[in-house]
N, C-alpha and C positions, 0 to 999 in steps of 0.2 A: 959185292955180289949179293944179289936177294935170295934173300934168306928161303929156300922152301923145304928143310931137310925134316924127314918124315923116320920115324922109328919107330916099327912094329913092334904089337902088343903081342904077349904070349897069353895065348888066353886060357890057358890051363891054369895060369899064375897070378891071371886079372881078378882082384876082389870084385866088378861089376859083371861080370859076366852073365851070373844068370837072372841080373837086372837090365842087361844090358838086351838079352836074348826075349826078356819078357816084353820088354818096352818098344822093342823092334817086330817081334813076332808075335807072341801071343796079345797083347794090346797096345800097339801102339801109341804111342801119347806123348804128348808135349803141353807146356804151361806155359804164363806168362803173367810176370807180377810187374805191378806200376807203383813207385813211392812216389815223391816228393824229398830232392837231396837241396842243402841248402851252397849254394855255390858261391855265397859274397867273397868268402877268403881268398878264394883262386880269382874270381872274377874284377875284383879290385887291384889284387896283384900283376894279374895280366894287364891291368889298362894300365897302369903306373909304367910298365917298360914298353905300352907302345904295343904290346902284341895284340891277335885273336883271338877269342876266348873259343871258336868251337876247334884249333887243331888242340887244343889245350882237353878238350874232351875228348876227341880222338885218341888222343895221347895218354890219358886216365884208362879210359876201357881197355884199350889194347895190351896196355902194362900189366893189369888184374887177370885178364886173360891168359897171359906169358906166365903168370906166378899161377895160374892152376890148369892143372894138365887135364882136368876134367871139363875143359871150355872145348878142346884143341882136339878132340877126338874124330877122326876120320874113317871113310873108308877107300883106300885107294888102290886099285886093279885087284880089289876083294880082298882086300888086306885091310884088318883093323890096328890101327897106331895112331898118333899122335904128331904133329905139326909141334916144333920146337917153339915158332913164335906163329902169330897170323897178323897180318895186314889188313888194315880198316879200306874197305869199298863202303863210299858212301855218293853223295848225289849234289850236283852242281845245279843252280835255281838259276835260268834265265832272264831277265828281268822284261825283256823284249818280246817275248811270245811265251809267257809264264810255262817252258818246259823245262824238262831237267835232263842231265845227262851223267852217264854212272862218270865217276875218277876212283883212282886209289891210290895212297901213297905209301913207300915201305918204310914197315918201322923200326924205330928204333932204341935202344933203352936208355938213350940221350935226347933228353927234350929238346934241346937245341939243334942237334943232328935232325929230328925228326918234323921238327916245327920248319927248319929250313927245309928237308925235304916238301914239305906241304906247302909251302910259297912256292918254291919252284915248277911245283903241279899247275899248281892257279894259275902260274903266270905263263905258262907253257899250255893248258890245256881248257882251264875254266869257260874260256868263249865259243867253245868248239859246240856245236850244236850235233843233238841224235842218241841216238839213246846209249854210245858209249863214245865219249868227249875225250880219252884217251887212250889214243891207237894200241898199243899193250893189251891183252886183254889179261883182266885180273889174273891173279896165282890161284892155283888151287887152294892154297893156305890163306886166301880173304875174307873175314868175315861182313855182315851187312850193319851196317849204323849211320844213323841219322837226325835230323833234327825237323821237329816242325814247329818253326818260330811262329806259327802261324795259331797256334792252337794250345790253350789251357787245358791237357786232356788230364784226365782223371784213370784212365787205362788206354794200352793202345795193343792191340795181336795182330799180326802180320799173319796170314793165312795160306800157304805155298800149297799148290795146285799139281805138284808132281814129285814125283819119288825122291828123297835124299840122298847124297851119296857123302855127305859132311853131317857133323853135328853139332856146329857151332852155333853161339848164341845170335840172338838178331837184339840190335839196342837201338833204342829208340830216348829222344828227347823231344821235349816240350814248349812251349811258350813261358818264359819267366815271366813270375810275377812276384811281388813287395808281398811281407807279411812278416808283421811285428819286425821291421824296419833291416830283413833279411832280403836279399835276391834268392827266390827259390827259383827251381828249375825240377817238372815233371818226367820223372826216367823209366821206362818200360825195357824189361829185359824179356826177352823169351828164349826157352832151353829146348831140349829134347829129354823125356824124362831118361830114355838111354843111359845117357851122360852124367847127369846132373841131379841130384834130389832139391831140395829147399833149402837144407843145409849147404850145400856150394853155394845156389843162387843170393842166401842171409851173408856168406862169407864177402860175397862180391858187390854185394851193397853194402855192405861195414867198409870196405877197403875204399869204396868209390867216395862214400863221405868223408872216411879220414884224407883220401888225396885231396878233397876238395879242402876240407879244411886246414889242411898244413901245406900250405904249395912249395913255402921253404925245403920240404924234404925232396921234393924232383924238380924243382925250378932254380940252377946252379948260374 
């Protein structure tokens, strides 16, 4: 069964709170930092058994996000709490009329559970045209990630146009490229400062390079 189970925050007892209250009320604000992570280890590894390398980033973010509660913060029917896991909503590329269409797949804290979950998607929903390619429509617990194979970008900010009712990260990738005989890959996170200082966002870019670099530890 998918996962959406939600646990409220006491917020007499919340250490963010009156960051939480300033960042939402008295100045709202949100950031968005772009590195350069180097992905050869995971990226060789996945091609030697045959698989995809982007559920394999799917599968990195959504993991880092599950280990900090400060990704997963909501607000739902005016209740602030936390999403135990979230589910990557990300965007299927048409090759025939260069559109896209959302998918999402649930996740799991078994790469193989969840890598087959994301075949099953593709192969059930990838061809479907419109602006959502699967009938489902996302959980409330979905966050947004993606990739633009298309583009060496050096930063990327996703700009939202109407009020939030979530304050999950939005992740973003890039076009790889060789350097000093590396596959790098350009990564943009962007937070809600609500939720998140720089210090969570440093944590979740340390975690993102060491999953890249030891795939042995979640590739079973």
């Amino acid at each position: 069964m998918l996962n959406t189970t939600f646990h409220k925050i006491d917020l007499n007892q919340w250490n963010r709170m009156q960051y939480f209250y300033y960042f939402t009320k008295m100045m709202p604000t949100g950031y968005s930092i772009s590195v350069n992570i180097d992905i050869t280890n995971t990226y060789n590894m996945i091609k030697k058994t045959n698989k995809k390398f982007f559920p394999a980033y799917l599968y990195i973010a959504s993991k880092i996000i599950c280990e900090h509660q400060e990704f997963r913060i909501a607000n739902l029917d005016n209740e602030i709490g936390y999403y135990e896991v979230l589910h990557p909503s990300y965007s299927a590329f048409h090759n025939d009329d260069k559109t896209i269409s959302n998918i999402w797949t649930e996740y799991s804290s078994d790469f193989e559970i969840f890598y087959s979950n994301y075949i099953d998607d593709q192969n059930k929903y990838a061809n479907n045209h419109g602006v959502m390619a699967k009938p489902e429509t996302p959980p409330q617990n979905s966050y947004m990630i993606g990739m633009l194979p298309w583009i060496e970008f050096s930063s990327y900010t996703p700009i939202p146009y109407a009020p939030l009712n979530s304050f999950f990260p939005v992740i973003q990738g890039g076009k790889f490229f060789e350097k000093d005989g590396r596959k790098i890959m350009p990564l943009s996170i962007t937070v809600h400062h609500a939720v998140a200082d720089g210090y969570h966002v440093g944590l979740f870019l340390e975690k993102f390079q060491e999953y890249m670099n030891y795939p042995d530890k979640w590739m079973k």
